[in-house]
TORKE-739794 format. One record per residue: z, y, x of N, C-alpha, C in turn. Coordinates in steps of 0.001 Angstrom, whole numbers, plus 500000, padded with zeros to 6 digits. Atoms other than C-alpha are relative to their C-alpha. Layout:
BEGIN
<site n_pz="Z" n_py="Y" n_px="X" ca_pz="Z" ca_py="Y" ca_px="X" c_pz="Z" c_py="Y" c_px="X"/>
...
! end
This chain:
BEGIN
<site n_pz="498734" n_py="500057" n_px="500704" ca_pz="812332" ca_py="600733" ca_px="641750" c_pz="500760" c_py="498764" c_px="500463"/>
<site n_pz="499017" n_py="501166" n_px="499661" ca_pz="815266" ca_py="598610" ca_px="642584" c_pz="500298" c_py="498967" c_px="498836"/>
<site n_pz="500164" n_py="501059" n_px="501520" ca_pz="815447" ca_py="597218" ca_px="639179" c_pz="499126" c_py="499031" c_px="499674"/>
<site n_pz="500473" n_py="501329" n_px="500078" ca_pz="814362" ca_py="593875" ca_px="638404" c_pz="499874" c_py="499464" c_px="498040"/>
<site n_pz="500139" n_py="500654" n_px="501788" ca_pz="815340" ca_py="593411" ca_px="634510" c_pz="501027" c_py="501166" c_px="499473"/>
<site n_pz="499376" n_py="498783" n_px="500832" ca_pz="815943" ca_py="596210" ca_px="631818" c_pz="501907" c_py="499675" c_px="500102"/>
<site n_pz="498616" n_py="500326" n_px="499564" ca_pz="819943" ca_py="596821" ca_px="632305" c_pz="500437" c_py="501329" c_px="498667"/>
<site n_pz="499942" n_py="498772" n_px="500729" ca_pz="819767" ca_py="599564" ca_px="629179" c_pz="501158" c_py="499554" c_px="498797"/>
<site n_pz="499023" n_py="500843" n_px="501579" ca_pz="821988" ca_py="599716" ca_px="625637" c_pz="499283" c_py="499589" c_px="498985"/>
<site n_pz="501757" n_py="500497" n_px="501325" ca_pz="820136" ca_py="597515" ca_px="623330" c_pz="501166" c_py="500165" c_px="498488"/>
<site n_pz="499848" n_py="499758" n_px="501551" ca_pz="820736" ca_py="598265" ca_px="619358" c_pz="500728" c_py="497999" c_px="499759"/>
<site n_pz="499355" n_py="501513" n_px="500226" ca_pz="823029" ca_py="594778" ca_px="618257" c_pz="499253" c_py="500095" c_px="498552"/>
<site n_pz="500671" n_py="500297" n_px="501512" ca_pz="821678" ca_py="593275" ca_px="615104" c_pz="498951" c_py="500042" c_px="499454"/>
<site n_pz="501156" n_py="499509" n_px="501009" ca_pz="818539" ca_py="593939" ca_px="614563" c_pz="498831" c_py="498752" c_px="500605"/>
<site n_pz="500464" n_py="501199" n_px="499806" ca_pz="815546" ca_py="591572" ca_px="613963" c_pz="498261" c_py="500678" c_px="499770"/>
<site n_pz="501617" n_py="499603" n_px="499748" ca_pz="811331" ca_py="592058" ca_px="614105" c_pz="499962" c_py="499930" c_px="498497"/>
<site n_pz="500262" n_py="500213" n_px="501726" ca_pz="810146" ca_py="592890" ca_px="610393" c_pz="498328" c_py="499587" c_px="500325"/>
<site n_pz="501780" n_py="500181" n_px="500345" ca_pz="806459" ca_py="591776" ca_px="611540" c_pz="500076" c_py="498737" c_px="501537"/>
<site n_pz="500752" n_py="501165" n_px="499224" ca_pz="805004" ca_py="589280" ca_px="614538" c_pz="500050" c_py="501282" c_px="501448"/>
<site n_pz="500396" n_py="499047" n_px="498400" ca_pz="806053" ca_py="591260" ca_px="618136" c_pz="500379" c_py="499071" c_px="500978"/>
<site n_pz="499674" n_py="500759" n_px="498658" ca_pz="805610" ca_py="588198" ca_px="620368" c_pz="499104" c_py="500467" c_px="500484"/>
<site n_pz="501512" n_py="499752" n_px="498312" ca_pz="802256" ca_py="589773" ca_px="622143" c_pz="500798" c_py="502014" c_px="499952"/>
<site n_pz="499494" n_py="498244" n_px="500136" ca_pz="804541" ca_py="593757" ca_px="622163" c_pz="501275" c_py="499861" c_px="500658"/>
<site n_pz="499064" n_py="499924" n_px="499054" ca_pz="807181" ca_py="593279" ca_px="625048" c_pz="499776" c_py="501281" c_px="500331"/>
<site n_pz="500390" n_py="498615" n_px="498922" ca_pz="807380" ca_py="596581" ca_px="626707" c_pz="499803" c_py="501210" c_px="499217"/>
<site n_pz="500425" n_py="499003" n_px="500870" ca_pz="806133" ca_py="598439" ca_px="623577" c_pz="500780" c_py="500668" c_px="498984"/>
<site n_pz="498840" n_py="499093" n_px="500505" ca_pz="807917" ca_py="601126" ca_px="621686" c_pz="499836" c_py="499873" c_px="498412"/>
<site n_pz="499663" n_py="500317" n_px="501630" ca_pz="809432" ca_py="600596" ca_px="618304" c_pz="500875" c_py="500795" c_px="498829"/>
<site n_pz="499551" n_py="499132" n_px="501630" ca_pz="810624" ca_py="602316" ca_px="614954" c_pz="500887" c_py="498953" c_px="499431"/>
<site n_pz="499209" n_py="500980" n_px="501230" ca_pz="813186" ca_py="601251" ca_px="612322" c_pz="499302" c_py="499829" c_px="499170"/>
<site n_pz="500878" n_py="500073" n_px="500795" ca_pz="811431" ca_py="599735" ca_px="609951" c_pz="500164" c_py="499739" c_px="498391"/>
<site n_pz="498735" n_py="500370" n_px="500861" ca_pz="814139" ca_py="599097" ca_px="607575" c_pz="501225" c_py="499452" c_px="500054"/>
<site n_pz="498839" n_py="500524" n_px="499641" ca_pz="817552" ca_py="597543" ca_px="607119" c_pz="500025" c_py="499080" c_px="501426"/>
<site n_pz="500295" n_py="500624" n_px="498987" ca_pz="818023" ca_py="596324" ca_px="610586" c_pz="499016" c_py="499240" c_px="500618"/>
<site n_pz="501206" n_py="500894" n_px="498962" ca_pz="814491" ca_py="595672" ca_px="611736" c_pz="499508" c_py="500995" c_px="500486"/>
<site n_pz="500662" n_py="499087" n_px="498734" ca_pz="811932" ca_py="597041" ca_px="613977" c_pz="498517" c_py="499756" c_px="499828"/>
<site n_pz="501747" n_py="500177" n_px="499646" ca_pz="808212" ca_py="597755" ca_px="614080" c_pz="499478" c_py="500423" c_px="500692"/>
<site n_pz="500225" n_py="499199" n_px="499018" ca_pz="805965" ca_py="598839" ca_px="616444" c_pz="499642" c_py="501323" c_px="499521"/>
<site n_pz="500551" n_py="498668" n_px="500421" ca_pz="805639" ca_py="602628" ca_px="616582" c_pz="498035" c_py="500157" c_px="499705"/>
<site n_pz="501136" n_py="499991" n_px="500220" ca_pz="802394" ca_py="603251" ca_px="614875" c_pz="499303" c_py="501375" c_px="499877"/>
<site n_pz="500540" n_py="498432" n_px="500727" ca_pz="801827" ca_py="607164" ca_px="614617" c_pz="500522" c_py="500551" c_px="501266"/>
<site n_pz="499763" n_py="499715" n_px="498858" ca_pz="801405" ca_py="609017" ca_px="617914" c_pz="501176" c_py="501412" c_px="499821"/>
<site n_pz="498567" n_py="499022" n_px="499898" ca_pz="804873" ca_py="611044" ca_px="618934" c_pz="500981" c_py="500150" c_px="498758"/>
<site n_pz="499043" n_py="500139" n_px="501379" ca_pz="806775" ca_py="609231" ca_px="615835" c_pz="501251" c_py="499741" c_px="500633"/>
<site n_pz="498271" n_py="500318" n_px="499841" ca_pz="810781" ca_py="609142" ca_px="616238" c_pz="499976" c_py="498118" c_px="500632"/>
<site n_pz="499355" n_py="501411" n_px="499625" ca_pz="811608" ca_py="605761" ca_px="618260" c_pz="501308" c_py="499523" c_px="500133"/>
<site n_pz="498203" n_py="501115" n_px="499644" ca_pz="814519" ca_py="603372" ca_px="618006" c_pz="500023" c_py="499736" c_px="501666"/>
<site n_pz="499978" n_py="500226" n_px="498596" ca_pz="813712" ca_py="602496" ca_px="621515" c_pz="498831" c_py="499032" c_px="500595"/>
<site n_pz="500720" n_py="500720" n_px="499333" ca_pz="811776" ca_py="599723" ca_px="623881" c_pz="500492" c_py="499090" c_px="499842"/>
<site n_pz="499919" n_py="501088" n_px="500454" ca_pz="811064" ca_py="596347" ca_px="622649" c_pz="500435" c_py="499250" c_px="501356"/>
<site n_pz="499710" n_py="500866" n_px="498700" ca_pz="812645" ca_py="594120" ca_px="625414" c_pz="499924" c_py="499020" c_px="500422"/>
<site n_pz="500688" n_py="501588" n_px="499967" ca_pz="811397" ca_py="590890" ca_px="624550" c_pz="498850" c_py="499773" c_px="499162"/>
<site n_pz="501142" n_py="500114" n_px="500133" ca_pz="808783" ca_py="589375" ca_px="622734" c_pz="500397" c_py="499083" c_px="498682"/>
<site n_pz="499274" n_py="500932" n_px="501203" ca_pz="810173" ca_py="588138" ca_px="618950" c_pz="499177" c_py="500005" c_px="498925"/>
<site n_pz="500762" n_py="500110" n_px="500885" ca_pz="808205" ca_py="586722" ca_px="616282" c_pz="500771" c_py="500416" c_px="498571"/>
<site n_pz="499240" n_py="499624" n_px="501569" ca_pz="808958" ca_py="587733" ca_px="612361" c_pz="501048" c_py="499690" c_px="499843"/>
<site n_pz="498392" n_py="500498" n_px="500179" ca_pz="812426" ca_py="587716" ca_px="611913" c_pz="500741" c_py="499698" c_px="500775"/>
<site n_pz="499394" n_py="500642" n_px="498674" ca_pz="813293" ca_py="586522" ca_px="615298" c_pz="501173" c_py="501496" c_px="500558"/>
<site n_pz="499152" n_py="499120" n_px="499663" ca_pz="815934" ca_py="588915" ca_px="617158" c_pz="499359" c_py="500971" c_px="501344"/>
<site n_pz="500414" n_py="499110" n_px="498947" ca_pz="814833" ca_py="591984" ca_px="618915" c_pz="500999" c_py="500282" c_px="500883"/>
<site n_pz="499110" n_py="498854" n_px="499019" ca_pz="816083" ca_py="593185" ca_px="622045" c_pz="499264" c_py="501541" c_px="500020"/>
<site n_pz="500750" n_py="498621" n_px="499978" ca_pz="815731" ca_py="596976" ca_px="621421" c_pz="500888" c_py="500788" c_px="501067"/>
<site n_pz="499082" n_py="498936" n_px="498977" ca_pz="816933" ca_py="599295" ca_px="624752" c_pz="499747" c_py="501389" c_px="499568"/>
<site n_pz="500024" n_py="498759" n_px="501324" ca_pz="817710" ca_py="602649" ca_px="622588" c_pz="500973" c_py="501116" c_px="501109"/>
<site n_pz="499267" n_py="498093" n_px="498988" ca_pz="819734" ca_py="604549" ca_px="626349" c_pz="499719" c_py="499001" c_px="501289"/>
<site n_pz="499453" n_py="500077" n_px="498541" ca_pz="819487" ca_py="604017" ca_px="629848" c_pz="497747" c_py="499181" c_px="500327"/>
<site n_pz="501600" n_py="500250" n_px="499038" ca_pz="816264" ca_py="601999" ca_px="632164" c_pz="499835" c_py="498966" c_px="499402"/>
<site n_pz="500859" n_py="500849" n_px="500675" ca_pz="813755" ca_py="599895" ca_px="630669" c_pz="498508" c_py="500201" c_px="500566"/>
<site n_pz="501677" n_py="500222" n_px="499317" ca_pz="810058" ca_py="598762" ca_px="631333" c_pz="499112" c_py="500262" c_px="498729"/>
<site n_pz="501037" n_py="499527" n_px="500898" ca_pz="807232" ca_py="600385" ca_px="629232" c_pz="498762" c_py="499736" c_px="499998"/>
<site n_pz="501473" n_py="499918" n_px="499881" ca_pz="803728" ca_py="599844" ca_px="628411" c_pz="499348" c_py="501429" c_px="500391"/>
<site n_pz="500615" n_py="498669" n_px="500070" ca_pz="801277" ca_py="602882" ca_px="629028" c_pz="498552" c_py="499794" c_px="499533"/>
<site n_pz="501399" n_py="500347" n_px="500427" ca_pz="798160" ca_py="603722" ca_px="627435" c_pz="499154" c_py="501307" c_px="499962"/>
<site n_pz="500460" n_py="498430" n_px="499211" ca_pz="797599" ca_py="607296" ca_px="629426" c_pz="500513" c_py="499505" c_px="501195"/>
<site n_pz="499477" n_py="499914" n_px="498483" ca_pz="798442" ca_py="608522" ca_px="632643" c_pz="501145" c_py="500862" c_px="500076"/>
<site n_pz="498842" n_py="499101" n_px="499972" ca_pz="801703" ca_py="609798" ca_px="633306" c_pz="501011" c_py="500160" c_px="501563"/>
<site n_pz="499243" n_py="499380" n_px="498643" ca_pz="803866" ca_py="611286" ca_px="636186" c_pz="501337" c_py="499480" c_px="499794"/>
<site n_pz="498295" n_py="499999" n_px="500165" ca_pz="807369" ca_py="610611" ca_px="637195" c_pz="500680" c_py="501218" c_px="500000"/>
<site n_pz="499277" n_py="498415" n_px="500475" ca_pz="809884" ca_py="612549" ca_px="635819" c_pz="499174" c_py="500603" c_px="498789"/>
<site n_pz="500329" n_py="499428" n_px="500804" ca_pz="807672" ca_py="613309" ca_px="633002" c_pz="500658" c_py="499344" c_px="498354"/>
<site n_pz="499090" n_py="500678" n_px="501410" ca_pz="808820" ca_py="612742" ca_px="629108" c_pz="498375" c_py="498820" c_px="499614"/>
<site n_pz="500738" n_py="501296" n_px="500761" ca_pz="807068" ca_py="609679" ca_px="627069" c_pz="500083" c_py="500310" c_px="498797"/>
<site n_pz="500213" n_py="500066" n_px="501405" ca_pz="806091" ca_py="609496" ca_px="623508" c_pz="499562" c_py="498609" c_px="499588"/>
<site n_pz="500582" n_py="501260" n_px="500647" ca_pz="804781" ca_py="606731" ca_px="621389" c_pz="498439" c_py="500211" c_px="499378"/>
<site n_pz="501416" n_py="499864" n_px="499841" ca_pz="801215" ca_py="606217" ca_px="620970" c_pz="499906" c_py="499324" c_px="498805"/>
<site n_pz="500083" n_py="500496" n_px="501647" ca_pz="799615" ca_py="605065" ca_px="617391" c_pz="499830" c_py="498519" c_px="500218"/>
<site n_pz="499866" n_py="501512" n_px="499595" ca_pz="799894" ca_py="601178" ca_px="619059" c_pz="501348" c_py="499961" c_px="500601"/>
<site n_pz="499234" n_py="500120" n_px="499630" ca_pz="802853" ca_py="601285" ca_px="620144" c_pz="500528" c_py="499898" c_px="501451"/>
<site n_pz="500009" n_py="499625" n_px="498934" ca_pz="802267" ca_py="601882" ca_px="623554" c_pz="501306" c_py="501211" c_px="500693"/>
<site n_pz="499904" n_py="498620" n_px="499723" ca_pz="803641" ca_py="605163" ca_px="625563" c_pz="498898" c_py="500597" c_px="500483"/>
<site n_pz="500899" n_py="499049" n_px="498933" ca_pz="802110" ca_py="608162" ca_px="627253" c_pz="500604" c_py="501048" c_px="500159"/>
<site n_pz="498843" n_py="498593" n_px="499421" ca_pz="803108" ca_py="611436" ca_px="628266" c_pz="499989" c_py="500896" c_px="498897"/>
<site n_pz="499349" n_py="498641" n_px="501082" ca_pz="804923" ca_py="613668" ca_px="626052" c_pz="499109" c_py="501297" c_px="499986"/>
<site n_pz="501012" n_py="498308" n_px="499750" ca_pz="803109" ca_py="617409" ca_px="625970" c_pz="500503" c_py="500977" c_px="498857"/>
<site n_pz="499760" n_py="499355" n_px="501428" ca_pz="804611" ca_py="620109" ca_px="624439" c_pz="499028" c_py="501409" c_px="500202"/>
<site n_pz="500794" n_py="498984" n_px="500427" ca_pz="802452" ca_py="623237" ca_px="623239" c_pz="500275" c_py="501379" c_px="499914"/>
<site n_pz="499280" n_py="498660" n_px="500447" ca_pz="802696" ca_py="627194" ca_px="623251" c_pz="499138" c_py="500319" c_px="499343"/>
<site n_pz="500580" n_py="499315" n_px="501501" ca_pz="802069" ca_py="628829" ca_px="620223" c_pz="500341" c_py="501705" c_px="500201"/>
<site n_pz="499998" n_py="498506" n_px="500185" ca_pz="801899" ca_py="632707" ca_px="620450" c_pz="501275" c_py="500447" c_px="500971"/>
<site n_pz="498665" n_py="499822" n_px="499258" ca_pz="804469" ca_py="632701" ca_px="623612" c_pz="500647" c_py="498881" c_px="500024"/>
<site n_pz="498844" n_py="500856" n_px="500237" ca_pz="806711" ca_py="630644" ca_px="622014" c_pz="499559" c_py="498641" c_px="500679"/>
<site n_pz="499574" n_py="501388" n_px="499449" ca_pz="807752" ca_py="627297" ca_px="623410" c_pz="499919" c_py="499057" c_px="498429"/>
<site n_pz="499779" n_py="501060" n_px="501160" ca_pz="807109" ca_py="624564" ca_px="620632" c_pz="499736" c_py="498360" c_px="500585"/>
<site n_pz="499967" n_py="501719" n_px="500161" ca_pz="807786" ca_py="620819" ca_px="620933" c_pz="498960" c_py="499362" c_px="499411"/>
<site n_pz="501252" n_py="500724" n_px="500221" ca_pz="804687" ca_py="618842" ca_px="620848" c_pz="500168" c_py="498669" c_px="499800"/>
<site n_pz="499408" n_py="501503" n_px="500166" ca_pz="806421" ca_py="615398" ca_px="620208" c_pz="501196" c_py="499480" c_px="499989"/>
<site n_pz="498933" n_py="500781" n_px="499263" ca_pz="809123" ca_py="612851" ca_px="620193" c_pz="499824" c_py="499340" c_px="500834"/>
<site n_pz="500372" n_py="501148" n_px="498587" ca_pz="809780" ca_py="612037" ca_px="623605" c_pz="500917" c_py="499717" c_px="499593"/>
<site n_pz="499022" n_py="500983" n_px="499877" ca_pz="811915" ca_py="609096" ca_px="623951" c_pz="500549" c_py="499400" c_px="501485"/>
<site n_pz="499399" n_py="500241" n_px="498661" ca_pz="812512" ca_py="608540" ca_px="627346" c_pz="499034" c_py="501035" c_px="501672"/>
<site n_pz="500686" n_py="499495" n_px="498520" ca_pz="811393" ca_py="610022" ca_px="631516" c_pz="499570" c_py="498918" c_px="500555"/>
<site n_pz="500840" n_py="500931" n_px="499131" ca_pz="808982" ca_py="608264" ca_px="633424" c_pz="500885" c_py="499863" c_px="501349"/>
<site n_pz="499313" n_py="500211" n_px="498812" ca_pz="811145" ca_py="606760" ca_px="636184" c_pz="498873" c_py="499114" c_px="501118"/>
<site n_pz="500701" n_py="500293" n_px="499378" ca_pz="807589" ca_py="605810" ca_px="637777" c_pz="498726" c_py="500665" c_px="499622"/>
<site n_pz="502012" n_py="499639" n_px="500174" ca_pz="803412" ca_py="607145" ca_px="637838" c_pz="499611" c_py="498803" c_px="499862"/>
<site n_pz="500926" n_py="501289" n_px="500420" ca_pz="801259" ca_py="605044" ca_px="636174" c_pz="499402" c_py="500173" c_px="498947"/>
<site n_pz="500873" n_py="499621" n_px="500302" ca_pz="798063" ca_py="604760" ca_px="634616" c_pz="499952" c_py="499174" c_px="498471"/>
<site n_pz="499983" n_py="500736" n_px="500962" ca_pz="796998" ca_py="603003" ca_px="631135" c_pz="499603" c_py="498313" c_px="500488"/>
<site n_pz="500032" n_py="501061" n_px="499320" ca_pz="797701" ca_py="599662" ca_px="630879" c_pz="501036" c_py="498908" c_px="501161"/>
<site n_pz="499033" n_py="500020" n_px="498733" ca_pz="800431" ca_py="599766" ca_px="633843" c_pz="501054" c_py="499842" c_px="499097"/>
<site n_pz="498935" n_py="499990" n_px="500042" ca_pz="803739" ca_py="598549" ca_px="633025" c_pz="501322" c_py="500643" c_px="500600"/>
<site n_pz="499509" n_py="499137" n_px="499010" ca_pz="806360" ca_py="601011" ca_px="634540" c_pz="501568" c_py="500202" c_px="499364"/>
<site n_pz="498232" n_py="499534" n_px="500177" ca_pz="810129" ca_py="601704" ca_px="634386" c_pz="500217" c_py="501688" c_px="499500"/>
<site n_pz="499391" n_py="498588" n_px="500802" ca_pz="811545" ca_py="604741" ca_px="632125" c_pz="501284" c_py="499582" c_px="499572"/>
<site n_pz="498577" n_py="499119" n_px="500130" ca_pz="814884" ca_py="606221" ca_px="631358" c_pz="500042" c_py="500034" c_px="498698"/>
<site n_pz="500121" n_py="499716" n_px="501122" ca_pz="815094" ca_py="605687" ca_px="627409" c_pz="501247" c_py="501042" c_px="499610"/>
<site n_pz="499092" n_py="498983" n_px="500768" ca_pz="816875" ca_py="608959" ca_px="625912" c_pz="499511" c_py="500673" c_px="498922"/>
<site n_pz="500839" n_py="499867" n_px="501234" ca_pz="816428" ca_py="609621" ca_px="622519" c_pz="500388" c_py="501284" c_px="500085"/>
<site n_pz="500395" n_py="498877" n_px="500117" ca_pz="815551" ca_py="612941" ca_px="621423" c_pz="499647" c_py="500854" c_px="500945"/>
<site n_pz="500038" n_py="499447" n_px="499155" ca_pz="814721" ca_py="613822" ca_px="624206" c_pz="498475" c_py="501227" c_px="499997"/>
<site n_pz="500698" n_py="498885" n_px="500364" ca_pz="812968" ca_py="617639" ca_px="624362" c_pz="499072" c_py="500037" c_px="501145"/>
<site n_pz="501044" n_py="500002" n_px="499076" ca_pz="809703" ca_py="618289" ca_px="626073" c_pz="499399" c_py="501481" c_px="499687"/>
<site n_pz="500110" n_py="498757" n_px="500774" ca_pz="809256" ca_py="621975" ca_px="626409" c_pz="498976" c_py="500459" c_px="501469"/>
<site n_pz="501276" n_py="498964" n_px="499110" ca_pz="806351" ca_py="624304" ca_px="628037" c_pz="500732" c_py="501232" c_px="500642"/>
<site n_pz="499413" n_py="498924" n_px="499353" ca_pz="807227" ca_py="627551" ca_px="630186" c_pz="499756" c_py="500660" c_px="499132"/>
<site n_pz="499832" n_py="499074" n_px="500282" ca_pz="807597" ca_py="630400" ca_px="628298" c_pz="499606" c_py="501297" c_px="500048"/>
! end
């Protein structure tokens, strides 16, 4: 990647409701009136990617559209969707067929704009709601 430092739209105003100086990289939830926690429940709705590293109360940078750097804590492909992992990690999205049908197996929140394994820090595409659907 040509990118050097997240260049995404970060959320204005908002501040850490808990201790995320060791959770750079890691994906976060609203957690109330303008704060942020880490996502804790695998393929829960994300505000976006923590972009710095802010202790209680301190000011998050949250990137909520465009390229940002992610933790991983699977293995995932480029071009594939991301979810949030019950640490606040990512991994790869997966959606499920049920009797034919196409059903959504998660909230993805952004495309892997790199492969990489758990552990690996890697560049993604944050787009919220973004749909993760099986063939048909």
């Amino acid at each position: 990647m040509a990118l050097n430092q997240s260049s995404g739209i970060e959320i204005p105003g908002i501040t850490a409701s808990a201790d995320l100086s060791s959770s750079q990289y890691y994906v976060v939830k609203f957690s109330g009136a303008n704060t942020v926690a880490l996502c804790d429940t695998a393929g829960e709705v994300a505000a976006g990617v923590l972009d710095n590293a802010p202790a209680s109360g301190g000011v998050a940078k949250v990137i909520a559209l465009g390229p940002a750097k992610v933790k991983l804590s699977g293995t995932v492909t480029r071009g594939g969707g991301l979810k949030a992992h019950t640490d606040g990690t990512a991994r790869a999205a997966e959606a499920t067929s049920v009797s034919g049908a196409t059903v959504v197996g998660s909230n993805a929140f952004a495309k892997a704009l790199e492969s990489g394994v758990s552990g690996d820090i890697i560049w993604c595409l944050v787009v919220p709601n973004l749909v993760v659907t099986t063939a048909a």
